[in-house]
C-alpha positions as CSV (number, residue, x, y, z in Angstrom):
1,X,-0.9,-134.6,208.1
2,X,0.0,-133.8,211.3
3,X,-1.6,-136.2,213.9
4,X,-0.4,-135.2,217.8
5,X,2.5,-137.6,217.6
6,X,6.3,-136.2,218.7
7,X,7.7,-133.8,215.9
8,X,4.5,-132.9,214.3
9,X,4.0,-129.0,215.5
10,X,6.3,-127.3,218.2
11,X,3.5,-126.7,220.7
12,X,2.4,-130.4,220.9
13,X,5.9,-131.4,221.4
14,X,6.2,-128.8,224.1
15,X,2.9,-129.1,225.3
16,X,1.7,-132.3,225.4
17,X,4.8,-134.3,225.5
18,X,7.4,-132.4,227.6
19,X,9.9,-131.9,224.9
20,X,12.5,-129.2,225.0
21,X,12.2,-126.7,221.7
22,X,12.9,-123.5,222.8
23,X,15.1,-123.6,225.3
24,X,14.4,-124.1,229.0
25,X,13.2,-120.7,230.2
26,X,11.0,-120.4,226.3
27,X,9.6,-123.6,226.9
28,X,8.7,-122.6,230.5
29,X,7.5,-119.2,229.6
30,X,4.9,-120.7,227.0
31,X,3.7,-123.5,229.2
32,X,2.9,-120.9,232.1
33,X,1.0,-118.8,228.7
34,X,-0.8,-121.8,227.8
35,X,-1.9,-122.2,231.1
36,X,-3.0,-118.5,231.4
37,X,-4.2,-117.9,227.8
38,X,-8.0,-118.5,227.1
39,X,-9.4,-119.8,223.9
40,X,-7.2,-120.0,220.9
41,X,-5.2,-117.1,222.9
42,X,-2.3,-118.8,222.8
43,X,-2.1,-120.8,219.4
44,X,-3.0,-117.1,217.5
45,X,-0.4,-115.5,220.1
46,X,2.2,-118.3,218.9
47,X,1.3,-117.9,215.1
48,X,1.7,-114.2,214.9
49,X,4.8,-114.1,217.3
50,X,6.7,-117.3,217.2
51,X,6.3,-120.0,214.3
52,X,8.1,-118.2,211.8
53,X,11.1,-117.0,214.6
54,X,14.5,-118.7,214.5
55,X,16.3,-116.4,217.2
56,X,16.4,-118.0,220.5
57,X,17.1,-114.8,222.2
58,X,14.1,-113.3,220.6
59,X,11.8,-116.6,221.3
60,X,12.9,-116.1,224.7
61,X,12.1,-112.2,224.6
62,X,8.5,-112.3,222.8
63,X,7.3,-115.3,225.5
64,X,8.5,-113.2,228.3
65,X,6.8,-110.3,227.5
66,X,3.5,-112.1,226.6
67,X,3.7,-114.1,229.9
68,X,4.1,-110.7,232.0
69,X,1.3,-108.9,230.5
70,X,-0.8,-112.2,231.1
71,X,0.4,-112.1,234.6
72,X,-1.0,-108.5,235.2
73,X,-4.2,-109.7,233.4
74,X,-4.4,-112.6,235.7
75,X,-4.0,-110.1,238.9
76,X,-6.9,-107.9,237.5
């Protein structure tokens, strides 16, 4: 059972302990989407788009285009 410690999900590794695991511009992208997402925005965003990826190039694609329309969102 997973319990917040390095290795246990992706998102806590990127999240709450700084580790790399998409890449550097990914794991940039998805911290500046945590930090605009509200509620469980971002974990349901990340379930439906990203935990069952293995392409960096499309890791990379899906968090940029998330993070730009959260970005117009945020201007509204």
């Amino acid at each position: 059972m997973p319990n917040g410690r390095p290795g246990d999900h992706p998102l806590t590794d990127l999240l709450k302990h700084g580790q790399s695991v998409y890449g550097p511009e990914a794991d940039q992208c998805i911290r500046e989407i945590a930090t605009l997402s509200r509620g469980h925005g971002l974990d349901e965003w990340w379930l439906a788009e990203i935990a069952r990826e293995n392409d960096p190039a499309a890791i990379l694609s899906k968090a940029q285009a998330r993070l730009a329309v959260l970005r117009l969102r945020a201007v509204r």
